[in-house]
C-alpha positions, 0 to 999 in steps of 0.5 A: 181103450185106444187099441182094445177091441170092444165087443157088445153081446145081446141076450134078449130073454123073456124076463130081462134084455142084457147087454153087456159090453168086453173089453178085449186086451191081448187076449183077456176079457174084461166086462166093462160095461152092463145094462140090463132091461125088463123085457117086453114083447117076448114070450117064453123065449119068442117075438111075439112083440116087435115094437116093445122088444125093441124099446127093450133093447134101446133101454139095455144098450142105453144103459150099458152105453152110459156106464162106459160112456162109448156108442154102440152100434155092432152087436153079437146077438144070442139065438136060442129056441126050439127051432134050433137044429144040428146038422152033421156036414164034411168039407174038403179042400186043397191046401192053396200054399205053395209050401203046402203049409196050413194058414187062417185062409185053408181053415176058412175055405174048408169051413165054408165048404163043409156049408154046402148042404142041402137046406129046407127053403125055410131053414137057414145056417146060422153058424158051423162049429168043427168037431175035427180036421184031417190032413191027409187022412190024419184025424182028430186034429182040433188046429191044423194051422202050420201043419203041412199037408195037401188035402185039408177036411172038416167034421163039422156041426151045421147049426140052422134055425128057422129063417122067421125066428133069425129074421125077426131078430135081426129086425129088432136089432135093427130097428133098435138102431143097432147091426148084428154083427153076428149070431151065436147059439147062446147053449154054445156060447154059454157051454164054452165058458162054463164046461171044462174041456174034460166035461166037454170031452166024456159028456156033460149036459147044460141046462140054462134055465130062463125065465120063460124057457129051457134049454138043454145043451148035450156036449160030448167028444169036445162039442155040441151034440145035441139041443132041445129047448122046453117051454117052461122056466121062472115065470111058471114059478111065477105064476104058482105063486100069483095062484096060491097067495091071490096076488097079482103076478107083478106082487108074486114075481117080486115075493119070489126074488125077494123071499123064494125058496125052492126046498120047504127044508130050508125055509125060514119060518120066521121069514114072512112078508105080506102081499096084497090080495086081488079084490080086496084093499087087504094085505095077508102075511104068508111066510116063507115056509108058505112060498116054499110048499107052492113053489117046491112040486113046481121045480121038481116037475121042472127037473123031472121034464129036462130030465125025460127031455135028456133021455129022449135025446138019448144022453140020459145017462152022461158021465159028466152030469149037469150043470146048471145056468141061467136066472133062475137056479139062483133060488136057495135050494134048487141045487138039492132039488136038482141033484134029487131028481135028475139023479146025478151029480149037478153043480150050479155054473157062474160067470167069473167076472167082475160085475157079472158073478150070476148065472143069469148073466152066463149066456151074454158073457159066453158069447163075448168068449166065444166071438174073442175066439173066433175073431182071433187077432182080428179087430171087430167092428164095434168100435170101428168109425166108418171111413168116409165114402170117396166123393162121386166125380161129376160126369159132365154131357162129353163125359159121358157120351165119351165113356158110352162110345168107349164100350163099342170101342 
């Protein structure tokens, strides 16, 4: 893997941590490396557990090392939440080459610029994406690079997030004897892989369905325009079932992977299974008709609430539709269901890689996308080996005296 760059994305959910390791070669990715762990210590997408989430997250990485047998030490770790917030910014700058050409360094500087805002004490940037460049007044400029011009301007997004929740996170990577390398909006991340640029362009919303949470992402005019995250996911699913069948949620988390079914229509009869009762030694035989009448009123509220969430950001309404991602639209039937209550065209998004064709694995593969992008030809510091810190020079009691009379020198 000598001269490929390696870049480890971490996706700390409620029901799984992921740690996915891609190998970048002249541009194309390969997904060489998966580990994946249950998670502990999250709450509906929150730290609520320093400690277990870290064991978490040294399970992942664990296994994910042993597959490809490397060291891991940089990660490119995944934010989401309901602290999250765009801001709109503008930056504008001179161009600094004397041929008045564009380079990497313009773009850099009018990025930072566009950084400039005023900012709440408890709020802080986590990343700036560009909607668009203007070069000398000229817009909608997506790559200026190579242009000439002498003035360079930015529209960009400031993405900010509440400075608790980011340093939470970074704590728990840290503690996992890992270094975030960077933060990426997973919404982003997971937007960027799976809407093509016309979805992208007239307006289409993302709904990454969790275990514990959801988050609805608004792309329109070629980016983010708009995010929310919701309190509710799988584990609701989850508990319904624990309620209606009497069984533990650890029993009912298994029968939904195993035998859930989102739609009664499409229930097996035939299809049964047992499950043990609480407060009692007895097993009871349900069938999948059974699972599917508990878990159906459930995932239609699920869509009847991102459906009021679109419309209260004000995008009810796209051209594009919906598009679905995350762990659990895996479930048969959920597609009907989806397309029912949001009243719109809905189609399910899967990552296409080798050893990662599921939705729930979208977010992870969408970051490695989106730090390949952004790091262009420069090599990440995944694989890197430290260099060696010259040695200090012993200073000797001449020495110094020599080198404190020099300051009045």
């Amino acid at each position: 893997m000598s001269g490929n760059d390696i870049i480890v994305s971490l996706d700390i959910g409620t029901s799984k941590v992921r740690a996915i390791i891609g190998e970048v070669t002249n541009g194309a990715i390969n997904i060489i490396g998966v580990g994946a762990a249950e998670s502990e210590g999250i709450r509906k997408g929150s730290i609520v557990d320093i400690d277990q989430t870290v064991q978490s997250i040294r399970n992942a990485v664990e296994h994910a090392e042993r597959m490809v047998g490397i060291e891991i030490h940089d990660v490119y770790v995944g934010i989401t939440g309901n602290h999250i917030a765009l801001q709109p910014s503008h930056g504008v700058v001179a161009v600094s080459n004397e041929d008045r050409e564009i380079g990497e360094e313009d773009i850099e500087r009018v990025l930072q610029a566009s950084r400039v805002i005023a900012l709440p004490p408890e709020r802080e940037i986590i990343g700036v994406v560009s909607k668009q460049y203007l070069v000398d007044g000229l817009e909608g400029i997506q790559d200026p690079r190579g242009m000439i011009g002498v003035r360079l301007e930015v529209e960009a997004t400031i993405i900010t997030g509440a400075k608790t929740a980011i340093h939470n996170l970074r704590r728990v990577v840290e503690k996992a004897g890992l270094n975030t390398a960077d933060m990426v909006l997973m919404s982003l991340a997971s937007g960027n892989l799976t809407l093509s640029k016309d979805e992208k362009t007239i307006g289409t919303i993302l709904v990454d369905i969790g275990a514990g949470s959801t988050t609805i992402a608004v792309f329109e005019n070629g980016t983010i325009a708009a995010t929310s995250t919701l309190p509710i996911g799988g584990d609701l699913i989850t508990s319904d079932i624990s309620y209606g069948l009497h069984t533990q949620m650890e029993h009912a988390e298994k029968v939904k992977l195993k035998f859930g079914c989102a739609q009664v229509a499409v229930a097996a009869e035939d299809q049964v299974f047992k499950v043990p009762r609480i407060g009692s030694n007895t097993e009871k035989e349900f069938s999948q008709v059974d699972l599917a009448n508990i878990v159906e009123p459930r995932v239609q509220e699920i869509f009847q609430l991102i459906r009021g969430e679109a419309y209260r950001l004000g995008y009810g309404d796209v051209p594009g539709g919906y598009v679905l991602t995350g762990g659990t639209v895996t479930m048969p039937g959920m597609l009907p269901i989806a397309q029912a209550e949001l009243a719109a065209s809905v189609r399910i998004a899967t990552p296409d890689f080798i050893g990662v064709r599921d939705p729930s694995y979208t977010s992870g593969v969408g970051i490695i996308q989106h730090v390949t992008k952004s790091i262009r030809h420069r090599v990440p510091t995944t694989m890197k080996i430290p260099a060696k810190k010259p040695a200090k020079e012993k200073t000797g009691w001449f020495d110094k005296v020599k080198n404190w009379l020099s300051e009045f020198i």
